[in-house]
C-alpha positions as CSV (number, residue, x, y, z in Angstrom):
1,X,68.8,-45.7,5.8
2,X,65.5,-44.3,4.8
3,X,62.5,-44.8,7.6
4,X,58.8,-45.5,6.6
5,X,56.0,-44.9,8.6
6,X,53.9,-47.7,7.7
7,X,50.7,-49.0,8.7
8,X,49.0,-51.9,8.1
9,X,44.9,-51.3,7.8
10,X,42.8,-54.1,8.5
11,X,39.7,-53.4,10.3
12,X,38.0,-50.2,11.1
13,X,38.3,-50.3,14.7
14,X,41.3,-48.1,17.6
15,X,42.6,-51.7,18.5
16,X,43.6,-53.6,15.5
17,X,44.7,-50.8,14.0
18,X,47.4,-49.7,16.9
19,X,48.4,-53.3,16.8
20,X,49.1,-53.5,13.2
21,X,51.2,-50.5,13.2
22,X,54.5,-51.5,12.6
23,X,56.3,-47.8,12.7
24,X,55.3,-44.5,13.8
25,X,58.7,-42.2,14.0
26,X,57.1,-38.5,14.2
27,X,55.2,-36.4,16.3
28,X,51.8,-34.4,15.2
29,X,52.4,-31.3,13.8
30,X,49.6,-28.9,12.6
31,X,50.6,-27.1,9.5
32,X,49.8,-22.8,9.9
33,X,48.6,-22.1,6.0
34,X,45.8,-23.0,4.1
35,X,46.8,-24.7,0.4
36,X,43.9,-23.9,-2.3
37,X,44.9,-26.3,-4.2
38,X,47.7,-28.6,-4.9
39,X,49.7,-28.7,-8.2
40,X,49.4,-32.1,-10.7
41,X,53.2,-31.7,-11.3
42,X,52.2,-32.0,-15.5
43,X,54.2,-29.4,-17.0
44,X,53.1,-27.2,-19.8
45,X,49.5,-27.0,-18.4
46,X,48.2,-23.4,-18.8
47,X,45.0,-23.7,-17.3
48,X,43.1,-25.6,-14.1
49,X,43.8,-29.1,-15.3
50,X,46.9,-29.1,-13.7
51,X,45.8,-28.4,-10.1
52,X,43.5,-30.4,-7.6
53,X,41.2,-28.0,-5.4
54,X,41.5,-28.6,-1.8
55,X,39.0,-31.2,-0.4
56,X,38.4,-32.9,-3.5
57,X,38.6,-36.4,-5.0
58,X,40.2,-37.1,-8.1
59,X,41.1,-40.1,-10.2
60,X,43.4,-40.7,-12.7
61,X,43.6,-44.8,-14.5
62,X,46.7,-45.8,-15.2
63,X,47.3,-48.9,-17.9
64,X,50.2,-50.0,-15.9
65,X,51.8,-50.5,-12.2
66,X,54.8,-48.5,-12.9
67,X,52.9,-45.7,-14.5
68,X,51.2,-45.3,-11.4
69,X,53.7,-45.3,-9.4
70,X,55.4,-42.8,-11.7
71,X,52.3,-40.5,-11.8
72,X,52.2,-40.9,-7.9
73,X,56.1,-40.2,-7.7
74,X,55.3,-36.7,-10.0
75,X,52.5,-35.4,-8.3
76,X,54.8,-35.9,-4.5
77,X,57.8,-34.2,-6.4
78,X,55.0,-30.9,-7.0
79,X,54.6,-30.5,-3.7
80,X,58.3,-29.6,-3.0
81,X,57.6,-30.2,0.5
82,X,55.4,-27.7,1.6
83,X,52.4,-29.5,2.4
84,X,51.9,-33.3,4.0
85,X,51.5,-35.7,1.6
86,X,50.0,-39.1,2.6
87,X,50.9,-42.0,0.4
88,X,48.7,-45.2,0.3
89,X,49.9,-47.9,-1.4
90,X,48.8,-51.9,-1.3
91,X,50.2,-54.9,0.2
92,X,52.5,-56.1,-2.3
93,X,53.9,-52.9,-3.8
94,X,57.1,-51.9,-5.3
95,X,58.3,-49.5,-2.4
96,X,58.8,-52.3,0.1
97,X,59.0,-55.4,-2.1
98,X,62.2,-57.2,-2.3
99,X,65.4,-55.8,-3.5
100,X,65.3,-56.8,-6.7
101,X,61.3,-56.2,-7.2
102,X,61.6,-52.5,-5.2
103,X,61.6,-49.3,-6.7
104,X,65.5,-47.9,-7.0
105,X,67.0,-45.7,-4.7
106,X,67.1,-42.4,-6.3
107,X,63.9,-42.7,-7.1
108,X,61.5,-39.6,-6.4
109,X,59.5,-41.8,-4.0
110,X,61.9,-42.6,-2.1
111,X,64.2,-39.4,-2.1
112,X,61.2,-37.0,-1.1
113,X,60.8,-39.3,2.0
114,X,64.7,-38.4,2.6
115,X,64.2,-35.1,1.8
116,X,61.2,-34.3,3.8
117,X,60.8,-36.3,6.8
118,X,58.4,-34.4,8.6
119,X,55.8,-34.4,5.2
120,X,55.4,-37.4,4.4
121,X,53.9,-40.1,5.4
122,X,53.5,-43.5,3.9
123,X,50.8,-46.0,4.6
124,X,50.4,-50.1,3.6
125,X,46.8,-51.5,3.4
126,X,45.8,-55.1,3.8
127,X,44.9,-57.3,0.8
128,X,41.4,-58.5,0.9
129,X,38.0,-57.2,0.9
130,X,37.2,-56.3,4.3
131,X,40.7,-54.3,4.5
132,X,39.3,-52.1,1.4
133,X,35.9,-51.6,3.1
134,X,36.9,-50.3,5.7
135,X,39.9,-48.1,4.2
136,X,37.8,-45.3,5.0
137,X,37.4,-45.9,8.2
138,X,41.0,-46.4,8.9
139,X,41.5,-43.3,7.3
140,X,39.6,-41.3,9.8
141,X,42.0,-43.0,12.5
142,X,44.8,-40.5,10.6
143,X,46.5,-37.0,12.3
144,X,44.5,-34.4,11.7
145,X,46.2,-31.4,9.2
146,X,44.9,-27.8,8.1
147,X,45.3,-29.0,5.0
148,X,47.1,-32.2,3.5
149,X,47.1,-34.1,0.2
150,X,46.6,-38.3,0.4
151,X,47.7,-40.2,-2.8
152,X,46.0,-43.7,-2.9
153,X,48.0,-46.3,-5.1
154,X,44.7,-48.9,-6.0
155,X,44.8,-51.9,-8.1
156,X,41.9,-52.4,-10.1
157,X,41.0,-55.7,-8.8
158,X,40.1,-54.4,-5.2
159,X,37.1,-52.6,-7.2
160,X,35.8,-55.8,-8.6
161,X,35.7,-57.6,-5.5
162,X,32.6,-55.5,-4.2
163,X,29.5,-55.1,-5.9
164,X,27.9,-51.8,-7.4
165,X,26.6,-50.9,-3.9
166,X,28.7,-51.5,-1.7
167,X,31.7,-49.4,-4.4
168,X,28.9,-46.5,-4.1
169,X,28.9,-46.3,-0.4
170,X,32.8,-46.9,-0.3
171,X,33.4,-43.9,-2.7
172,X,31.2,-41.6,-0.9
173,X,32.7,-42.7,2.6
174,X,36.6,-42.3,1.3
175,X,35.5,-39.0,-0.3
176,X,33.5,-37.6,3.4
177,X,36.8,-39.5,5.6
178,X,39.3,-37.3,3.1
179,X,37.1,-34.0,3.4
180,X,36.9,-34.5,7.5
181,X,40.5,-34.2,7.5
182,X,40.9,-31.4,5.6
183,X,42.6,-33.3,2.5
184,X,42.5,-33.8,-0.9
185,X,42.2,-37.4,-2.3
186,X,43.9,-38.7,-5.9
187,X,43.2,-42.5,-6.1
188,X,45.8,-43.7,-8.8
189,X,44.0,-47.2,-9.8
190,X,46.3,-49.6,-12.4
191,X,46.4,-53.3,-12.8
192,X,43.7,-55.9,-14.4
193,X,40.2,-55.1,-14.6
194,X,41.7,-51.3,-15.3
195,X,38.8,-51.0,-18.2
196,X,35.5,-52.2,-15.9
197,X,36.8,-49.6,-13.4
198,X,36.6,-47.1,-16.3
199,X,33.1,-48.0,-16.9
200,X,32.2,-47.8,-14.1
201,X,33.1,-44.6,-12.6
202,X,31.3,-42.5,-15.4
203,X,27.8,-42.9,-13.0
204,X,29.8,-40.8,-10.0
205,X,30.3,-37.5,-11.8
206,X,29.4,-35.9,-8.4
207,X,31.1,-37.7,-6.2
208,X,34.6,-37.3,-8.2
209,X,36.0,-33.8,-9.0
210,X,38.1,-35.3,-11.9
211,X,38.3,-38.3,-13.8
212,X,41.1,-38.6,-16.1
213,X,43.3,-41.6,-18.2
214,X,47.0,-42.3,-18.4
215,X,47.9,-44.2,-21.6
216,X,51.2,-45.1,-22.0
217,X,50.7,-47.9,-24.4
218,X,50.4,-45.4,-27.3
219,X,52.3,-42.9,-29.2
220,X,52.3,-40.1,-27.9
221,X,51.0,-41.0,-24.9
222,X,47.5,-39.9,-24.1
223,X,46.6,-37.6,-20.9
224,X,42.7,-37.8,-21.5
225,X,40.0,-35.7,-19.6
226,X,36.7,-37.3,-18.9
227,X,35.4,-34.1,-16.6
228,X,38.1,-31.8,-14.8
229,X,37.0,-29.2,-12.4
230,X,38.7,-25.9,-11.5
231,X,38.0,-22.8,-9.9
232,X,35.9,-20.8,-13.2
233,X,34.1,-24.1,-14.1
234,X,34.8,-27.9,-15.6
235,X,36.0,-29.2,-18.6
236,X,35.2,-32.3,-20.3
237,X,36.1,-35.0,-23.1
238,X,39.4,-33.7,-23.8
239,X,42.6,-35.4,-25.0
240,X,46.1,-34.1,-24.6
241,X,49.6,-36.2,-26.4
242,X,52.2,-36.0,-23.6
243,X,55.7,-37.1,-23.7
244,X,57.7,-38.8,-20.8
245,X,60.4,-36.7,-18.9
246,X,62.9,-37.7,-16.2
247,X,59.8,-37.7,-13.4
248,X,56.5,-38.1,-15.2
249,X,55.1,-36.5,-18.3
250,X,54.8,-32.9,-19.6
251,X,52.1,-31.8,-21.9
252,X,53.5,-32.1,-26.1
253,X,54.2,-28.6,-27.5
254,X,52.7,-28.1,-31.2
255,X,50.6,-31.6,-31.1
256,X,49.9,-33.1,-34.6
257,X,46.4,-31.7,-35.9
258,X,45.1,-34.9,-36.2
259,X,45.5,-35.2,-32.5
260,X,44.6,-31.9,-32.1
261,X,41.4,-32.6,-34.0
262,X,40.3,-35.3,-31.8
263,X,40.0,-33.1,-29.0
264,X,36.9,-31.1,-27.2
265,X,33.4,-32.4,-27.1
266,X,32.3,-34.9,-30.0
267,X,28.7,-35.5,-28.6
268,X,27.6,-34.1,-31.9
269,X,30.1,-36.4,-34.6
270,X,28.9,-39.0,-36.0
271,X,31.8,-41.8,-37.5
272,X,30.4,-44.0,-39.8
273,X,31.4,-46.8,-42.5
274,X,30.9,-45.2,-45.8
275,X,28.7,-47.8,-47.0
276,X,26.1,-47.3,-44.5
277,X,25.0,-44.0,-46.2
278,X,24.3,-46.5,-49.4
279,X,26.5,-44.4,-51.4
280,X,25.6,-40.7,-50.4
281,X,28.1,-38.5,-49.4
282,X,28.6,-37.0,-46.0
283,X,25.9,-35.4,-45.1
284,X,27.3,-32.6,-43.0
285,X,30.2,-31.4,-41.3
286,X,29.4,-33.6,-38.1
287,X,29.7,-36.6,-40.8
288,X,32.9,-38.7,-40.6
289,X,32.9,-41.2,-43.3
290,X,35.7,-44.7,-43.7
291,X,36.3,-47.1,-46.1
292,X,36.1,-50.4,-43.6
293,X,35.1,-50.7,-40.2
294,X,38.8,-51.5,-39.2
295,X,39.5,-48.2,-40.1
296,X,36.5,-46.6,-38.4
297,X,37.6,-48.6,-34.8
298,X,41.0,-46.5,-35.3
299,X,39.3,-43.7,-35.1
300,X,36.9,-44.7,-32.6
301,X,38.9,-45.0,-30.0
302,X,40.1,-41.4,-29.4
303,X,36.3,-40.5,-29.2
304,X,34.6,-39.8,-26.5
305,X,30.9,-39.0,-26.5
306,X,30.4,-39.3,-30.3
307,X,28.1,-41.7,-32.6
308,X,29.9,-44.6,-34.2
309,X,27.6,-46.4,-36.9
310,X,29.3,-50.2,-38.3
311,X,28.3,-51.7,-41.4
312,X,27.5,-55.4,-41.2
313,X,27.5,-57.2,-44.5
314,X,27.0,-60.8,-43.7
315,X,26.8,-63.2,-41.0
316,X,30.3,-64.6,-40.7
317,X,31.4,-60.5,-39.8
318,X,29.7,-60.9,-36.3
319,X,32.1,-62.5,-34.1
320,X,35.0,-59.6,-35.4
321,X,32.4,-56.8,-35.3
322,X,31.7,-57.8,-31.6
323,X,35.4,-57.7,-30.9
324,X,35.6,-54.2,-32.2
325,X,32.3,-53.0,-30.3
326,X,33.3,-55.0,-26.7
327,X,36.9,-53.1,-26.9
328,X,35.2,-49.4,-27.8
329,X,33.1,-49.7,-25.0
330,X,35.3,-50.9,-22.5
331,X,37.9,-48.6,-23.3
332,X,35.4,-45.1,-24.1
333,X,32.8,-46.2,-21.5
334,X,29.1,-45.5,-22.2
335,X,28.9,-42.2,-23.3
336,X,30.0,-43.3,-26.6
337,X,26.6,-44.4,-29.2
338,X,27.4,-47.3,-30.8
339,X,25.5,-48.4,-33.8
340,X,25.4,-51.5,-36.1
341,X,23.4,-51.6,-39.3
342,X,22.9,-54.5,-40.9
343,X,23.8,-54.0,-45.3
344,X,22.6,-57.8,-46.2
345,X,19.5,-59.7,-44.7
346,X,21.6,-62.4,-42.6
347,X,21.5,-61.6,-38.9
348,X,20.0,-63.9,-36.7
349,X,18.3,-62.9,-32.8
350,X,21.1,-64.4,-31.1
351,X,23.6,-62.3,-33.4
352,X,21.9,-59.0,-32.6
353,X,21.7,-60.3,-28.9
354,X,25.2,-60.5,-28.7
355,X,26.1,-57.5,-30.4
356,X,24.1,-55.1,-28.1
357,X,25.7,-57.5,-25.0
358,X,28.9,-56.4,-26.0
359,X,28.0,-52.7,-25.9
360,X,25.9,-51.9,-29.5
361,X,23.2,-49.3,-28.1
362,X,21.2,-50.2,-31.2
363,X,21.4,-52.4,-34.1
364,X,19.3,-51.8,-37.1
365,X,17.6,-54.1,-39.6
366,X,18.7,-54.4,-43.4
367,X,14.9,-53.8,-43.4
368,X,14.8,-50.4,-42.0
369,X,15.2,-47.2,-44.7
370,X,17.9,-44.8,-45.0
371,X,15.7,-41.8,-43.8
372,X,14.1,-44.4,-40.8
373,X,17.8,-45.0,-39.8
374,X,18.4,-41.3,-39.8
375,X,15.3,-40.9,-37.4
376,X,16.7,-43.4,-34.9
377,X,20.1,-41.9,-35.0
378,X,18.5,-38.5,-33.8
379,X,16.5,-40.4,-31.1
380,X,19.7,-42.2,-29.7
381,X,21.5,-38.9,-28.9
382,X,21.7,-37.3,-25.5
383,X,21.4,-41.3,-24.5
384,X,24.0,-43.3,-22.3
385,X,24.5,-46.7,-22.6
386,X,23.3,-48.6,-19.7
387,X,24.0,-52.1,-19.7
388,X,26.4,-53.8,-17.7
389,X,29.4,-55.2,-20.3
390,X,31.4,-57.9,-19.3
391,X,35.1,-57.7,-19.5
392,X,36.0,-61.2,-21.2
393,X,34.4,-61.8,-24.1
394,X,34.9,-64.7,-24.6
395,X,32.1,-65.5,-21.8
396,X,29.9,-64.1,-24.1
397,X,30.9,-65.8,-27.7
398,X,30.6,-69.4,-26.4
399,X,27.3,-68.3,-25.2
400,X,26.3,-67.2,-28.8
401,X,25.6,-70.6,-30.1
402,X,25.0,-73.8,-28.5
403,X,27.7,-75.7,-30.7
404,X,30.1,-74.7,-33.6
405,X,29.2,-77.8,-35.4
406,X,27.8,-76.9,-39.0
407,X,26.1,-79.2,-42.0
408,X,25.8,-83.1,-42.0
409,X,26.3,-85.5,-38.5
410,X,26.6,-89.1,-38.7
411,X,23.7,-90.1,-35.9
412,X,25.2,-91.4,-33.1
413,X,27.8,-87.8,-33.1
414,X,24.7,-86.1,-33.7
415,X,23.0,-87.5,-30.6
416,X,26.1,-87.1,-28.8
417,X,26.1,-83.2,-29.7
418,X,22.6,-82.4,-28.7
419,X,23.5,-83.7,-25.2
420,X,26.0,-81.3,-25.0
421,X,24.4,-78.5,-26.1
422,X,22.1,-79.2,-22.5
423,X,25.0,-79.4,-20.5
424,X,26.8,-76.0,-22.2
425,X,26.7,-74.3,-18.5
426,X,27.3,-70.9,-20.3
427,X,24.6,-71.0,-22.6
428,X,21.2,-68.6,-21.7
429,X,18.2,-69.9,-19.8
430,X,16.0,-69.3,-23.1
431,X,15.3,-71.6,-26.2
432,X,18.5,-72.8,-27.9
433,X,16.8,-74.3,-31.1
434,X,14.5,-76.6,-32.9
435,X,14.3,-79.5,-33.4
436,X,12.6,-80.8,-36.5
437,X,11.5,-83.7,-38.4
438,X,11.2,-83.7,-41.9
439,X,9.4,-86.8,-43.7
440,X,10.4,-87.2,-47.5
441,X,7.8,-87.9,-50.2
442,X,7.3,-91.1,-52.4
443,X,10.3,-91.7,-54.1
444,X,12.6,-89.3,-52.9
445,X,15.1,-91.0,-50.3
446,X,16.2,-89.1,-47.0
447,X,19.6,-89.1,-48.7
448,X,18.4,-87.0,-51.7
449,X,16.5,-84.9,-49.2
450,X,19.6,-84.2,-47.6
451,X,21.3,-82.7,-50.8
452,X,18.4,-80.5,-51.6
453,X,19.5,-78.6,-48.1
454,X,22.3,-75.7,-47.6
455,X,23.0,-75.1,-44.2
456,X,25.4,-72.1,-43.9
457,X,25.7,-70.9,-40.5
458,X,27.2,-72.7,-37.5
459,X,25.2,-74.0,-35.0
460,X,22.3,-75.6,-37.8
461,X,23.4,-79.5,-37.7
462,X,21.2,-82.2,-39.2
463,X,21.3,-86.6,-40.0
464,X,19.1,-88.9,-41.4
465,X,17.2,-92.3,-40.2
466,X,16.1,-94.4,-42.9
467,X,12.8,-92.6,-43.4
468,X,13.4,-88.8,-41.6
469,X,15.8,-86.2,-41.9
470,X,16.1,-84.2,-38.9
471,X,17.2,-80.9,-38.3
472,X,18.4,-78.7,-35.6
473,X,18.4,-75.1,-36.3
474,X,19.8,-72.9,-33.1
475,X,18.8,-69.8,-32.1
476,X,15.4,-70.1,-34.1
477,X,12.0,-68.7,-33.2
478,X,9.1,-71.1,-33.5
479,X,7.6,-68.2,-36.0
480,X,10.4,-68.3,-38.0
481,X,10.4,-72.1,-38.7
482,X,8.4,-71.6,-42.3
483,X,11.0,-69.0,-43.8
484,X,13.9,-70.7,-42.3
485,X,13.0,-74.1,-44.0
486,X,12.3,-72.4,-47.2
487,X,15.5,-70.3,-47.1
488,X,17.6,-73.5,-46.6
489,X,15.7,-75.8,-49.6
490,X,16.1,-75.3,-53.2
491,X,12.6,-76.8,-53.7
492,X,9.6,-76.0,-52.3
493,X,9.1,-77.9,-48.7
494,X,5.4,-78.7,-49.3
495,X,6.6,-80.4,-52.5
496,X,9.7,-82.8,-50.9
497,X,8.2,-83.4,-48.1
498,X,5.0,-84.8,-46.9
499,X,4.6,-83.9,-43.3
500,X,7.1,-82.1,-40.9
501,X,7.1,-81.7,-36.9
502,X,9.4,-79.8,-34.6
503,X,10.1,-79.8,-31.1
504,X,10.6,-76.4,-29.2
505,X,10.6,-77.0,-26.0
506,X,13.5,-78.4,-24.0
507,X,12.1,-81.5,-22.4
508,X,10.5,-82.3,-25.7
509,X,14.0,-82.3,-27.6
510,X,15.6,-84.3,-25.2
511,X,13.2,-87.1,-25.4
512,X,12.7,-87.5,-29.1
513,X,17.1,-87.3,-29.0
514,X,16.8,-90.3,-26.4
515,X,14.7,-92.3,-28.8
516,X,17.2,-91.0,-31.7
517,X,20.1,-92.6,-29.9
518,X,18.6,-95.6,-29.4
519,X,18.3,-96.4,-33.2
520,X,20.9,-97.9,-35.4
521,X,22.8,-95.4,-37.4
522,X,22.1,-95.9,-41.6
523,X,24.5,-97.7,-43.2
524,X,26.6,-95.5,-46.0
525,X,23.6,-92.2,-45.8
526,X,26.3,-90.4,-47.7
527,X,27.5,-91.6,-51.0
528,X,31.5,-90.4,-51.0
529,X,33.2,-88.4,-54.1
530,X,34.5,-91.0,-56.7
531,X,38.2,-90.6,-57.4
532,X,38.9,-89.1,-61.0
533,X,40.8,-90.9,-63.1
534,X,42.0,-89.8,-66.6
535,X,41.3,-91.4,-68.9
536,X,44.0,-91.6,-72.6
537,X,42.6,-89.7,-74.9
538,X,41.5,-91.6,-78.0
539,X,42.4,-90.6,-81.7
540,X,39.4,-89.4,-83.6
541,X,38.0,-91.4,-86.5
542,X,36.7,-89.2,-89.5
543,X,34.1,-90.0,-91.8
544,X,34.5,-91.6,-94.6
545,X,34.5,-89.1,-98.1
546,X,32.0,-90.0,-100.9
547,X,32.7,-89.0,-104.2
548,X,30.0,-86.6,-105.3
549,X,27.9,-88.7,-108.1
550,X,25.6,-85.9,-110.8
551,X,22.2,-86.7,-111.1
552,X,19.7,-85.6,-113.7
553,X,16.6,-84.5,-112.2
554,X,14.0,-84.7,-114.6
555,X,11.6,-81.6,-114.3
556,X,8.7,-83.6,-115.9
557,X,7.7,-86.8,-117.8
558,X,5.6,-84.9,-120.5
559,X,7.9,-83.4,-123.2
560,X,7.6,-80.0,-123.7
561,X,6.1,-78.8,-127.1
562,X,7.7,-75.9,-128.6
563,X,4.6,-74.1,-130.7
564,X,5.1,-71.7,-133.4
565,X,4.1,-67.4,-132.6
């Protein structure tokens, strides 16, 4: 039967932690040598990326529990017992979980244990946010070694439930608690919200000695390198294809060139949809050109540093262009540039808002010239994106437009879906539309009004009394109201219409909708499509055919006399 020596961490202070020890089953020992550094366990590495320096921190993401606890189980196996290893691992966990939710017998987690009894050491944490706060405390509560190694096995949601300050001052205590004991740290972090932690470790370069990525979802899988640093130096923005062996990975021999390509620093690449050039070829070597923006995501997502420049043709490509943007930057972090320029005249403020909310560093008008977008593309490099992402985006689509209503409302619905728009909890703090009224002129019915208009993007609703037609247009500027009306009118306004008013403000909508809903609706304000009905062809009657009749024309009633020469 295998022993663990397990502790359960709660608080920070001598006397809850000796009460929540539930095992201690060896005696101190100091250890005689001094390690230098202790070994990844990922084979094929020829250089320092495979070793941790001693009294370091290093990090490694995992996309999945049991990669972790397979990277975890690799890097122990390295050690072949020579130095003690500490192994942290969470509450529920699959080392002491039930028997048929635990890790196997044979495997390497559980064997080294058997195998070395007197270097390793295994350690169980409370859940909850106090128990992680005060992890390094806890840890400073540990045996003191020469030299020792401490694996922590962290799910990702732990990091979310602390805000940016309080993760800074945790990191830096971990990292000083490790370094007082002589040890070097790996955190191992896996689990849901993997991506935010991602992001959000790229702002403690000097607090972590290595950052790197396990991604097992792909083929090959992925070892990728955001900084590394070994005895000569540090390297940076690599990516290596590994394959899967009996106890972790080893590195691919002979990867695939394309692979191979995507490796080493891109800060200087710039991937763009070909139509953003307007039809001009790459125009070097750092230019990357693809036929849809589909294609161009592909690719994006093995860079790291690099410039990636969309193409936006119309409106109704926003919501999938945001998708494509929110997963780069989620999954690359905010040293990738990501750019969005727009081909057609069609994006609205609250389109370009969301865009650079879901991790767009800059979007550029259909106005702006090529060689003007070429200047800003210089200016955005050596940049890092700033903003604070979130993960679902879905929070931030349904705050895009107030409703996904579109064209033509009966009144009472359309009453009914301005008082929704007000209690839309997600929606911004800042204007969500106009409101205005439009007053035909003499002779032409609101009805007929109504037909003259072409709304074409969601959000813009509009209905009709029996002398107004009123519109809501979301996400429209006050200064905007002039082009927008004669955008959506095939005849001039000033001509249809003999006075207008709108209603920006949000107190000022709601009342003129309250006296809105108390009118009656008009009866019939849309005529509906007449069935067709075909009709039997009739026969066709022909003409009838005159006989043609000669006529003598008479040239002129005096004779002509013939005279003599």
């Amino acid at each position: 039967m295998i022993e663990f020596i397990i502790l359960t961490f709660t608080s920070v202070s001598q006397q809850t932690f000796n009460q929540n020890r539930l095992l201690i089953r060896t005696k101190q020992k100091q250890i005689n040598y001094m390690a230098l550094s202790f070994s990844l366990g990922m084979k094929q590495f020829w250089n320092g990326l495979a070793q941790m320096q001693a009294q370091g921190l290093y990090w490694v993401n995992t996309d999945s529990q049991e990669a972790a606890y397979r990277l975890s189980g690799q890097v122990l196996e390295a050690q072949r017992g020579e130095v003690p290893v500490s192994l942290f691992f969470p509450q529920h966990n699959l080392i002491c979980a039930e028997d048929e939710n635990r890790l196997p017998d044979d495997n390497i987690l559980l064997t080294h244990l058997q195998n070395h009894p007197k270097q390793t050491f295994y350690y169980q944490f409370s859940e909850g946010k106090s128990a992680f706060l005060g992890l390094p405390a806890d840890i400073n509560l540990l045996p003191n070694y020469v030299t020792s190694l401490m694996i922590l096995l962290l799910p990702a949601n732990r990091c979310q439930e602390v805000n940016e300050k309080q993760f800074s001052r945790w990191l830096s205590k971990i990292r000083s608690g490790a370094n007082n004991k002589g040890a070097t740290l790996l955190i191992i972090c896996y689990g849901t919200g993997i991506n935010a932690v991602k992001s959000r470790l790229h702002l403690y370069h000097r607090n972590i000695y290595g950052l790197a990525d396990l991604k097992t979802d792909v083929e090959p899988n992925q070892w990728g390198i955001s900084w590394w640093h070994d005895n000569l130096g540090v390297e940076a923005n690599t990516l290596y294809p590994i394959t899967p062996r009996e106890n972790g990975w080893e590195i691919q021999k002979n990867a695939p060139s394309p692979v191979s390509a995507q490796t080493g620093d891109d800060q200087w690449m710039l991937l763009a949809e070909r139509s953003v050039l307007e039809g001009a070829p790459a125009l070097s070597e750092r230019w990357f050109l693809f036929d849809s923006n589909e294609a161009l995501t592909e690719r994006a997502t093995h860079a790291r540093s690099a410039t990636v420049i969309f193409a936006l043709a119309g409106n109704d490509e926003v919501e999938v262009l945001a998708r494509q943007i929110h997963l780069l930057r989620i999954q690359r972090g905010n040293a990738l540039k990501i750019v969005v320029r727009e081909m057609n005249s069609s994006l609205r403020y609250v389109d370009q808002r969301l865009l650079q909310a879901c991790g767009a560093n800059l979007v550029v008008p259909h106005a702006a010239r090529l060689s003007n977008f070429l200047t800003l593309l210089d200016d955005l490099q050596n940049l890092t994106f700033t903003r604070h992402v979130p993960q679902d985006i879905d929070v931030l689509l349904d705050s895009r437009l107030p409703t996904h209503h579109k064209g033509y409302l009966p009144l009472p619905v359309f009453c009914e879906v301005m008082r929704d728009i007000w209690d839309h909890a997600a929606l911004a703090t800042e204007s969500r539309g106009i409101l205005i009224s439009l007053r035909p002129a003499a002779g032409i019915s609101p009805q007929q009004a109504m037909s003259l208009c072409s709304l074409r993007r969601d959000g813009d609703i509009l209905t009709i009394t029996e002398r107004h037609l009123y519109l809501f247009l979301s996400n429209c500027q006050v200064s905007d109201v002039e082009n927008v009306l004669a955008f959506l009118f095939n005849l001039p306004v000033k001509e249809v219409f003999t006075s207008q008013t709108f209603w920006s403000h949000e107190l000022d909508i709601q009342t003129e909708i309250r006296r809105l809903a108390a009118k009656p609706p008009v009866a019939k304000p849309v005529s509906e499509a007449q069935p067709f009905v075909a009709h039997k062809p009739e026969p066709i009657k022909r003409a009838q055919v005159h006989q043609p009749v000669p006529v003598t024309l008479a040239l002129s009633d005096t004779p002509v006399i013939q005279t003599p020469e």
